[in-house]
C-alpha positions in Angstrom: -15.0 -8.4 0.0 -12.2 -10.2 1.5 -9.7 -8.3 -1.1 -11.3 -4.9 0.4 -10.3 -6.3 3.9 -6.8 -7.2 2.8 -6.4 -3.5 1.2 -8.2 -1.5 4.4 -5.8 -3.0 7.1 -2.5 -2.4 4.1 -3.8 0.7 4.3 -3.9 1.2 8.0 -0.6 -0.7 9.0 1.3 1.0 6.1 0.1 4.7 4.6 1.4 6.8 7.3 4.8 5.4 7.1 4.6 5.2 3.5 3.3 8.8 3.6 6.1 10.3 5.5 8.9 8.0 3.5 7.7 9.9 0.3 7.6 13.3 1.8 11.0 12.6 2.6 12.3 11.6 -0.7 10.1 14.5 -2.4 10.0 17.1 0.1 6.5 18.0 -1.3 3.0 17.1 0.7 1.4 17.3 -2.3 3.7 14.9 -4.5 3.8 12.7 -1.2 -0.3 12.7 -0.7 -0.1 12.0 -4.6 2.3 9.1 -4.5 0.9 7.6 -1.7 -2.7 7.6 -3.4 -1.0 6.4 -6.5 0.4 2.9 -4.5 -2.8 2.0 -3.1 -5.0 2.4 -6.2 -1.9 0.2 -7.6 -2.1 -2.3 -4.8 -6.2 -2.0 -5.3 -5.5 -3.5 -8.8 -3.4 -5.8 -7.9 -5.6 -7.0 -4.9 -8.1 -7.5 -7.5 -6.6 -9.4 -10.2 -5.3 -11.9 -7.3 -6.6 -15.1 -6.7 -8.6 -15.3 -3.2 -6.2 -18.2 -1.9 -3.2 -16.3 -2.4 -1.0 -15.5 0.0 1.7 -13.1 -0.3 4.4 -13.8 2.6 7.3 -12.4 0.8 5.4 -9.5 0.4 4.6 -8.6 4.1 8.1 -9.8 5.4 9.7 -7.4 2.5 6.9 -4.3 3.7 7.8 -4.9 7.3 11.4 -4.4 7.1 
């Protein structure tokens, strides 16, 4: 539950951007809804196979930038 948490506000705080970033690169909405998709289910994954007391730092300061 706490994973999903983690993954719903990612989600929120990041997809838009991310969304847009790819559409950019692509020049598709298709290929850039796609790709989008395809890094959450990825992150999803990930999320899972953490442990719950990790905490990834690097990773939000690298995201934010």
């Amino acid at each position: 539950m706490r994973n999903q948490l983690k993954l719903t506000n990612l989600y929120k705080r990041y997809a838009k951007t991310l969304y847009f970033y790819l559409l950019k690169l692509s020049g598709s909405p298709q290929l850039a809804e796609d790709l989008t998709q395809e890094t959450f289910v990825r992150a999803t994954i990930s999320l899972l196979e953490l442990p719950t007391t990790y905490q990834p730092h690097g990773l939000i300061e690298v995201g934010g930038s």
